[in-house]
LUMNUZA-302892 format. One record per residue (C-alpha): x, y, z; residue number from 0. Coordinates in steps of 0.2 Angstrom, whole numbers, always signed. Layout:
[[X Y Z] NUM]
...
***
This chain:
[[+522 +431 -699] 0]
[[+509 +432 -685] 1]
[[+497 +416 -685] 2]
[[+479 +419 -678] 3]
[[+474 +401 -669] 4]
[[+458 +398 -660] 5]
[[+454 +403 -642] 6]
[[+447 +384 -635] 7]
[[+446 +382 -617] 8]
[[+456 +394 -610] 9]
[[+469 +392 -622] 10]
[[+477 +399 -639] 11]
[[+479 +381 -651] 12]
[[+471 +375 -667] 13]
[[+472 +358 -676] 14]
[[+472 +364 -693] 15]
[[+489 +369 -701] 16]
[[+478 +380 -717] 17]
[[+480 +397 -716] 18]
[[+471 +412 -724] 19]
[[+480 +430 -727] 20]
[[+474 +445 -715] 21]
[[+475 +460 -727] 22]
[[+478 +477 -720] 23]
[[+466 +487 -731] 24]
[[+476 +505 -729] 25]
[[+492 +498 -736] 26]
[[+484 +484 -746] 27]
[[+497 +469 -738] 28]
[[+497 +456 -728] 29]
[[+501 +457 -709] 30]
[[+497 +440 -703] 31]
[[+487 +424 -705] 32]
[[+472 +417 -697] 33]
[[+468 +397 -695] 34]
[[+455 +391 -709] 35]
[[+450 +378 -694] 36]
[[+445 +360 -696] 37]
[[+433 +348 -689] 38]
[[+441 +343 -675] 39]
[[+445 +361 -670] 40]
[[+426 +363 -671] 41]
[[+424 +347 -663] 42]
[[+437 +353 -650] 43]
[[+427 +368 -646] 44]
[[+409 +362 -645] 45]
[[+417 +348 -633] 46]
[[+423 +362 -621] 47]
[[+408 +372 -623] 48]
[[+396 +357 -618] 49]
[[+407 +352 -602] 50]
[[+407 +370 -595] 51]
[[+390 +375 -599] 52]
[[+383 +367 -584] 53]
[[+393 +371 -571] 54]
[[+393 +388 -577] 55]
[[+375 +388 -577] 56]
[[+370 +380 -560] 57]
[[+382 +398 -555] 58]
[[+370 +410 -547] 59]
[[+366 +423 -558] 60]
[[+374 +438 -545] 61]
[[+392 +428 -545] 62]
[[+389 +431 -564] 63]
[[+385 +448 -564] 64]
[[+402 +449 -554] 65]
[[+412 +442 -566] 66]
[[+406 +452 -579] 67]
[[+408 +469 -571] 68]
[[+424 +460 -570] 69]
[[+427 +459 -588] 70]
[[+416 +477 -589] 71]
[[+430 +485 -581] 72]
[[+444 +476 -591] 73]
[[+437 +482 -607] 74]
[[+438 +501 -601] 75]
[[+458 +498 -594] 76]
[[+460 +493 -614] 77]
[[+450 +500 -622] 78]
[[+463 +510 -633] 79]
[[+472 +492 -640] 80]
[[+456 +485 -645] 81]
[[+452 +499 -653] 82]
[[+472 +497 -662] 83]
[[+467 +481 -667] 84]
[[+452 +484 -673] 85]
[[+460 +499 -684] 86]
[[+473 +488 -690] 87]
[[+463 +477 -698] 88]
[[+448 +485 -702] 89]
[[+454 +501 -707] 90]
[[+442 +513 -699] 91]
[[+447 +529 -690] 92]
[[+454 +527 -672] 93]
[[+439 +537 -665] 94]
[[+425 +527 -674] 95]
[[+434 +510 -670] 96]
[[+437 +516 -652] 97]
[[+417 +520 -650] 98]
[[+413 +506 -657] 99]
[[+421 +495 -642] 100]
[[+410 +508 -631] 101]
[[+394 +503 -642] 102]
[[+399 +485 -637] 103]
[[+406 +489 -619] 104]
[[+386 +496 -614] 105]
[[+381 +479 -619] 106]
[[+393 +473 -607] 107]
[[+385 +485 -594] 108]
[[+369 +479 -598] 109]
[[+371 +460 -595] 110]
[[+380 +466 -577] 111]
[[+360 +466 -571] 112]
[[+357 +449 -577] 113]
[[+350 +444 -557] 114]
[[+337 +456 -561] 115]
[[+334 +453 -581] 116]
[[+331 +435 -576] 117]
[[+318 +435 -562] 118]
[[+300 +427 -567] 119]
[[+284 +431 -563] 120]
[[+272 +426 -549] 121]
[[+253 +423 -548] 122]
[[+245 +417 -531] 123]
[[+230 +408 -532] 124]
[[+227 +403 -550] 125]
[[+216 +389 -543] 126]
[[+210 +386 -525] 127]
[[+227 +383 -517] 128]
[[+239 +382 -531] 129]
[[+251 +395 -536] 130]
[[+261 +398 -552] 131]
[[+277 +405 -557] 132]
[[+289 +407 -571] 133]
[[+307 +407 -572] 134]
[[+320 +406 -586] 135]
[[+331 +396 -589] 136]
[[+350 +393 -602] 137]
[[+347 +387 -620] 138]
[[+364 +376 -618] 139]
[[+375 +380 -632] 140]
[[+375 +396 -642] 141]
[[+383 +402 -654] 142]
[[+388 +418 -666] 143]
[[+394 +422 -684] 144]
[[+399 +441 -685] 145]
[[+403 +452 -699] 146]
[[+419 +464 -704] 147]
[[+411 +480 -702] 148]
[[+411 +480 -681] 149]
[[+422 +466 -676] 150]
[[+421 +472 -657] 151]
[[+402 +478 -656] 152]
[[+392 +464 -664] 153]
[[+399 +451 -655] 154]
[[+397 +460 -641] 155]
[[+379 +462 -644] 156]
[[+378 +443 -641] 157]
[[+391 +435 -630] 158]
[[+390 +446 -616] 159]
[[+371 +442 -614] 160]
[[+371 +424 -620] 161]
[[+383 +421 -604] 162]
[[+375 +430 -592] 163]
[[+360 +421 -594] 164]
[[+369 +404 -591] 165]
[[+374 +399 -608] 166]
[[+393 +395 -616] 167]
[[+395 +404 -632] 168]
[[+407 +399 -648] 169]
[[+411 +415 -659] 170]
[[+415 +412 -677] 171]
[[+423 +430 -681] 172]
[[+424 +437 -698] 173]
[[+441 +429 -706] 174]
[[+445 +446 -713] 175]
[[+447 +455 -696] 176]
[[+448 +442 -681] 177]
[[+461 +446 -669] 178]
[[+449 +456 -658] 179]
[[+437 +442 -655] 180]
[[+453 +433 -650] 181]
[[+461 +448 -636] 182]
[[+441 +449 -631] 183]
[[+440 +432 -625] 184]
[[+457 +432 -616] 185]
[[+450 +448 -607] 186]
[[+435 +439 -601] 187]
[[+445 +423 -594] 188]
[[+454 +437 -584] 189]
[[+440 +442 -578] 190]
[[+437 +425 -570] 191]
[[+426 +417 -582] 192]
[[+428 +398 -584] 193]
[[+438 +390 -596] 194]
[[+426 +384 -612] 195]
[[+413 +396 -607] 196]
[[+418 +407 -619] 197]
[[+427 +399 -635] 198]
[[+429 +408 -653] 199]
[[+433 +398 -667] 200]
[[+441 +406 -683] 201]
[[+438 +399 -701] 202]
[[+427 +399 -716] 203]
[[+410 +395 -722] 204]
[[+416 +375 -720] 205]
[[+414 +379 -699] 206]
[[+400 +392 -703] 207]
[[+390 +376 -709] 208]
[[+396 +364 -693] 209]
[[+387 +377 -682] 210]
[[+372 +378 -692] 211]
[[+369 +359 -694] 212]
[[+377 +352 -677] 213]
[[+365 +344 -666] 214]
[[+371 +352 -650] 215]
[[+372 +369 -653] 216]
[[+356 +377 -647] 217]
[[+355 +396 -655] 218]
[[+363 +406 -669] 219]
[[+365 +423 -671] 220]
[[+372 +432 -685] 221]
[[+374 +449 -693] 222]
[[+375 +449 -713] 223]
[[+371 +452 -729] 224]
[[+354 +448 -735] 225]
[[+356 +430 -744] 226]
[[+367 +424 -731] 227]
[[+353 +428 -718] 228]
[[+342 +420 -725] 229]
[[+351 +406 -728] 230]
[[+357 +405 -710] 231]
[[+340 +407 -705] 232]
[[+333 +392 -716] 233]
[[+348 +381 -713] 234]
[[+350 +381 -693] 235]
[[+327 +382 -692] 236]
[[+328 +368 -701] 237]
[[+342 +360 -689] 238]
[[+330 +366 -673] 239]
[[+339 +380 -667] 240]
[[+333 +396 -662] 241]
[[+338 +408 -674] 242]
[[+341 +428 -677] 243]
[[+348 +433 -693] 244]
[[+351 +450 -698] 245]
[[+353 +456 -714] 246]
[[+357 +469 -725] 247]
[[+348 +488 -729] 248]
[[+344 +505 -737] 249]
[[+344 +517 -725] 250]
[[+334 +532 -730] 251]
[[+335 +550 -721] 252]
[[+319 +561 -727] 253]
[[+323 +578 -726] 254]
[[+308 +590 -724] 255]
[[+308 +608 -731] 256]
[[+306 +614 -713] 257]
[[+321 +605 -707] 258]
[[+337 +613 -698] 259]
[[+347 +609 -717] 260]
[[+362 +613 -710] 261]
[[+360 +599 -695] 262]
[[+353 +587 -710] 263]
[[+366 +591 -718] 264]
[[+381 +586 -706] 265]
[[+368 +571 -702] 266]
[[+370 +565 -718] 267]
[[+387 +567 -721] 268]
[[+392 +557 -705] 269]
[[+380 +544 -706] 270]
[[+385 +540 -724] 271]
[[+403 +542 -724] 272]
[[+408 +537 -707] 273]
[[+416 +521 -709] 274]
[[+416 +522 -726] 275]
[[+397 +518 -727] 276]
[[+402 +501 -721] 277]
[[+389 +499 -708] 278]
[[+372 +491 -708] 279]
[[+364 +507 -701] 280]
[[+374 +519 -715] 281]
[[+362 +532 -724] 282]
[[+363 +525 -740] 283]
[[+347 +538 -747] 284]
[[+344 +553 -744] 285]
[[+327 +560 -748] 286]
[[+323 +576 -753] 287]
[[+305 +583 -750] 288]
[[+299 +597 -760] 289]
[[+310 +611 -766] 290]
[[+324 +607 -751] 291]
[[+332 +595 -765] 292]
[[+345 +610 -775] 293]
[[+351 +615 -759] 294]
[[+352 +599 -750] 295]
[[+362 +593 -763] 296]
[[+373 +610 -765] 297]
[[+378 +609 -745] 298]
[[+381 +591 -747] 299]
[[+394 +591 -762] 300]
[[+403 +605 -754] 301]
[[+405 +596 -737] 302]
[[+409 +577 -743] 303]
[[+422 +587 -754] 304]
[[+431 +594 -737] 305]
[[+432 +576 -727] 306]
[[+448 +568 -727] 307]
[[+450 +552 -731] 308]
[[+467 +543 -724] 309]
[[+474 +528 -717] 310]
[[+470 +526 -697] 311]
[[+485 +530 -690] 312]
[[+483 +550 -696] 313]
[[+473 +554 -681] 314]
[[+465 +567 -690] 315]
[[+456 +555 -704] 316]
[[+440 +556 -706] 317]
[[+434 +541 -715] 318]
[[+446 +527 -719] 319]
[[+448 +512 -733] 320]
[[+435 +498 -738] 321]
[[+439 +479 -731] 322]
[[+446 +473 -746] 323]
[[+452 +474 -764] 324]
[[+436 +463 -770] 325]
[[+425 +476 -759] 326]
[[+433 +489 -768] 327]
[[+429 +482 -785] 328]
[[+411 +480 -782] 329]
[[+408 +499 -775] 330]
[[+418 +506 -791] 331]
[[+405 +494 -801] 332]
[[+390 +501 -792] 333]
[[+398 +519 -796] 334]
[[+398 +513 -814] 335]
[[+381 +505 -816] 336]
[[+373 +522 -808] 337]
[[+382 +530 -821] 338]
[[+375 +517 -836] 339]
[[+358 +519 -828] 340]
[[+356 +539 -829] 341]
[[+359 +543 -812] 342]
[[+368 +561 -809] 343]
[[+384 +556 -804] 344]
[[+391 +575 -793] 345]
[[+404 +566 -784] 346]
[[+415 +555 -788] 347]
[[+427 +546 -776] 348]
[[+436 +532 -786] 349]
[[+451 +542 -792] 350]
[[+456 +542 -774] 351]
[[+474 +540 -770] 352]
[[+484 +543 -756] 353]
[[+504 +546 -756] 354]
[[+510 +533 -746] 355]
[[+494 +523 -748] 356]
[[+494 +520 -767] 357]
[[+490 +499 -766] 358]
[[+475 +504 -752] 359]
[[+458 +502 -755] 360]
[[+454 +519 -753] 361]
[[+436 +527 -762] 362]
[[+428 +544 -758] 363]
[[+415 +550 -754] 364]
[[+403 +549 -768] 365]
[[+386 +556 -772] 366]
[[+373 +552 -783] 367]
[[+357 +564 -787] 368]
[[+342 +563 -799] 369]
[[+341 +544 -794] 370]
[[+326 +531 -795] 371]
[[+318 +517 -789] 372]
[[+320 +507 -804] 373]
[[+340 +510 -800] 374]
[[+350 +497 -795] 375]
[[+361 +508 -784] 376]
[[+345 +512 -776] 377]
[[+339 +497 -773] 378]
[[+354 +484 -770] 379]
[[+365 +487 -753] 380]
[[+380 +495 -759] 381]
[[+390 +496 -741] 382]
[[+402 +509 -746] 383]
[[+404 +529 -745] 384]
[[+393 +532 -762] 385]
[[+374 +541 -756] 386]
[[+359 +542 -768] 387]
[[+347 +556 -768] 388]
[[+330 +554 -772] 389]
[[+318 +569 -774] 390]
[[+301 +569 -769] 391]
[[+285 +580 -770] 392]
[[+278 +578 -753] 393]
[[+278 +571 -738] 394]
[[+267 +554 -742] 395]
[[+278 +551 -756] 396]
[[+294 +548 -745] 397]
[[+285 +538 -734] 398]
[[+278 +527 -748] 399]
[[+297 +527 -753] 400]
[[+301 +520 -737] 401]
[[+288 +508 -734] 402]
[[+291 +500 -753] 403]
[[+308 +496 -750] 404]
[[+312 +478 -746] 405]
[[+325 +481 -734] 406]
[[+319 +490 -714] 407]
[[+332 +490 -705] 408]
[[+334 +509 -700] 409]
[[+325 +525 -707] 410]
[[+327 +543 -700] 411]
[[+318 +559 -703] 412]
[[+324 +578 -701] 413]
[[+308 +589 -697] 414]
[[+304 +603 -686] 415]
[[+285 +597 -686] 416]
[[+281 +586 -671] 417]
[[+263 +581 -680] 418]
[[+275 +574 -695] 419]
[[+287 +566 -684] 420]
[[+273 +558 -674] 421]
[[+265 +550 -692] 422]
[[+283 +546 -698] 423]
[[+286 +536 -682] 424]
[[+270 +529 -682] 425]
[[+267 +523 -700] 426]
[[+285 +521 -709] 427]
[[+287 +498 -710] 428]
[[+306 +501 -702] 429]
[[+312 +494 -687] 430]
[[+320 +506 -679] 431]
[[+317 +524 -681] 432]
[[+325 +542 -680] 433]
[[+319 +561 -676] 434]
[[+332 +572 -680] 435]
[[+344 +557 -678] 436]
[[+355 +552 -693] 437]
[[+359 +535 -686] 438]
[[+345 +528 -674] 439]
[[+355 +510 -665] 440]
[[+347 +509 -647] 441]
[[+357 +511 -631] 442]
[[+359 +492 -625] 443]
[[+343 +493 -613] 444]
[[+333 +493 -629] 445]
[[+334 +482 -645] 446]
[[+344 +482 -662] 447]
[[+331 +473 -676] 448]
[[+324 +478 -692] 449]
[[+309 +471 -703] 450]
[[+306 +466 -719] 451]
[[+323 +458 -725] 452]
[[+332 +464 -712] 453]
[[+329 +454 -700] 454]
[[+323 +433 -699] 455]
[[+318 +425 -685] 456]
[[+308 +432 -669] 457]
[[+319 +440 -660] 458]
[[+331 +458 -660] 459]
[[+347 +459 -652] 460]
[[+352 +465 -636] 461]
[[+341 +473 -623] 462]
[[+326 +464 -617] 463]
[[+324 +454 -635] 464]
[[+341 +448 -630] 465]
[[+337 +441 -613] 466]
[[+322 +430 -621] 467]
[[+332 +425 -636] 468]
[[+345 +416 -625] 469]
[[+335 +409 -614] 470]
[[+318 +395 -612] 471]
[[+303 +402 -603] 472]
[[+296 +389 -592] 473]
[[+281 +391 -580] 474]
[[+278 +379 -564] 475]
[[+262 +378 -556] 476]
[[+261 +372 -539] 477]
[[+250 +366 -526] 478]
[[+253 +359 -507] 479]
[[+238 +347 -502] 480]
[[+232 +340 -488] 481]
[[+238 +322 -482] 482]
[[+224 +316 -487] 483]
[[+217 +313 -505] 484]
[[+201 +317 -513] 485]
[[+204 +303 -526] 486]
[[+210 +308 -546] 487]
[[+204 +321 -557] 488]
[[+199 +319 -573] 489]
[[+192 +333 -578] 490]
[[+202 +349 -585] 491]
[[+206 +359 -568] 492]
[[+197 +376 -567] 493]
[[+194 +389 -556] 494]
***
């Protein structure tokens, strides 16, 4: 059986000799086992990441850049076994796990211009003969806790940055999926990046909980659920560290009586059933305006009905399993529940099976219509293929529908009204925002954040957010006098 260790310092190795079962959610066995490290593995790593950290950042920033076009390139040359890896243990469709390593690989690309990303600014003459500038400068130690859903891309929406600006980075992977953190960090050491520099550290909420309270670790990161957000949020501000915690969402995709239906329509379907609804930018509600909702509904059913739903390796699957059996129980609840609460159950995806596939965790696609917002399957993140469809009267009740929601991670509207579009973009209380978009991430040059409980802490990730997040702004003012002295000031200098 295949043992997951840690990656510490260049090298494979763990302390700990307590294992936890990888699962492979298409055939519902185990395949291998990954370390449940201890606190001298986590010891073990912090101590590696604080020896190379310096060295690494006293590196000018071009030599960087070097090595991570380095590692840019390495990614692309295998590109196709990360993508395996994530497929074997994630279960999503080759195609989606495969552009989900590109999502990642552009972040990658991004922190290749970290000698530009990082210069200051310059003011002459502030005062009579002084000048000021501002540079920035690492945090020391950071580190990341990412999620199932995209075990490639979200730590790739950390790491890459968080080292490019000078810092070492320790990555605690999701424990249901870790190998590709593991053959991620290998890649980058053969790209010529330092030993320690880069150290992922598998295990449970025990090492989740050394990262937030240690009193060396400068930065966490995460991507999650809600609770667990905010949790990471409370416990490592309290510890002093600079946090951004995502969390989880409700995507909603407003669909206007003068929208392209049959473009809202494939929209939807993707963006809902892609990946089995396991991502934190899924739509989750669709919400009909005016008298679009029979037909919206109509075209919906009769295409979720034609995907096919299969294990990875069927190259022509179209949406794969959930992560787990216990996932799998908690979507067929929510499918219940909307039942119990009078939603109009149209499709139902729980009497799913696949030959071959029978102990998988395999639901369909499933749609709801006539729901509310008193609904628990409206309002609770289900992370799963099951879409809600709320109907509306006008426009200013979708976007009161919208804005009310506690969760603003991602919102979308399908229009072919430019004077809506602009208010929707304007006024809905969402982080980030689509036009005829089903799913609206930002290229890696912008930012990834919502608002509301979505996001805590001050900072999004990636882009330009990301370059401030990992590193300390300080500003230096400077003046060159003459040999001889005028005496002490003791006034406040002005100009």
């Amino acid at each position: 059986m295949n043992k997951i260790k840690n990656y510490i310092n260049g090298n494979i190795t763990c302390d700990s000799t307590d294992y936890l079962d990888v699962i492979d959610p298409s055939k519902g066995e185990k395949i291998s086992e990954v370390v449940l490290s201890n606190k001298k593995d986590f010891d073990n790593a912090v101590k590696s990441s604080f020896e190379s950290q310096l060295k690494w950042a006293n590196i000018t920033p071009l030599k960087r850049s070097r090595i991570m076009s380095n590692y840019k390139t390495l990614i692309e040359e295998n590109i196709n076994d990360l993508a395996k890896i994530v497929s074997l243990e994630h279960g999503k469709t080759l195609d989606d796990a495969k552009g989900s390593v590109t999502r990642g690989l552009e972040v990658v690309e991004f922190a290749c211009g970290i000698p530009h990303l990082l210069k200051g600014e310059f003011s002459q003459n502030v005062g009579s003969n002084i000048d000021s500038f501002s540079i920035r400068q690492p945090l020391g130690i950071c580190a990341g806790i990412t999620p199932f859903n995209f075990p490639a891309m979200v730590p790739m929406w950390m790491y890459p940055i968080s080292i490019a600006c000078g810092n070492s980075f320790i990555l605690k992977p999701s424990e249901k999926d870790p190998s590709c953190a593991i053959k991620l960090a290998e890649l980058f050491t053969e790209a010529g990046l330092p030993d320690g520099v880069f150290n992922v550290i598998n295990g449970d909420k025990q090492i989740v909980d050394k990262i937030l309270n240690s009193n060396i670790i400068s930065s966490v990161s995460f991507v999650g659920s809600t609770p667990v957000a905010k949790y990471i949020y409370e416990t490592a501000s309290k510890n002093m560290k600079r946090v951004q915690a995502l969390g989880g969402a409700k995507n909603h995709l407003v669909v206007m009586p003068d929208a392209n239906i049959d473009q809202a329509v494939d929209g939807i379907i993707g963006a809902a059933y892609g990946s089995a609804g396991e991502r934190c930018m899924a739509v989750s509600v669709a919400v009909a305006v005016g008298d679009i909702a029979d037909t919206l509904v109509n075209k919906i059913n009769n295409k979720a009905q034609t995907l096919k739903v299969a294990p990875w390796t069927d190259l022509s699957s179209e949406m794969g399993p959930l992560i787990s059996k216990e996932h799998l129980d908690k979507v067929k609840n929510y499918i219940e529940v909307g039942i119990q609460e009078g939603a109009k159950l149209v499709l139902d995806g729980r009497d799913l099976k696949i030959q071959g596939y029978e102990n998988g965790f395999f639901v369909g696609p499933t749609l709801f219509d006539n729901v509310t917002e008193k609904m628990k399957i409206y309002n609770e993140e289900i992370f799963g293929p099951v879409l809600s469809i709320v109907r509306v009267k006008n426009y200013e009740d979708a976007l009161k529908l919208v804005n009310d929601h506690p969760f603003g991670n991602g919102t979308s509207i399908y229009t072919s009204d430019g004077e809506v579009s602009r208010n929707f973009t304007t006024n809905s209380k969402i982080g980030m925002v689509g036009v005829n978009v089903p799913i609206p991430v930002p290229m890696a040059f912008h930012s990834f954040g919502g608002w509301k409980q979505s996001l805590f802490g001050d900072y999004a990730m990636h882009g330009t957010e990301g370059i401030n997040f990992y590193t300390k702004l300080k500003t230096i003012t400077t003046r060159w006098p003459k040999s001889i002295q005028s005496g002490p000031e003791f006034v406040m200098p002005t100009n």
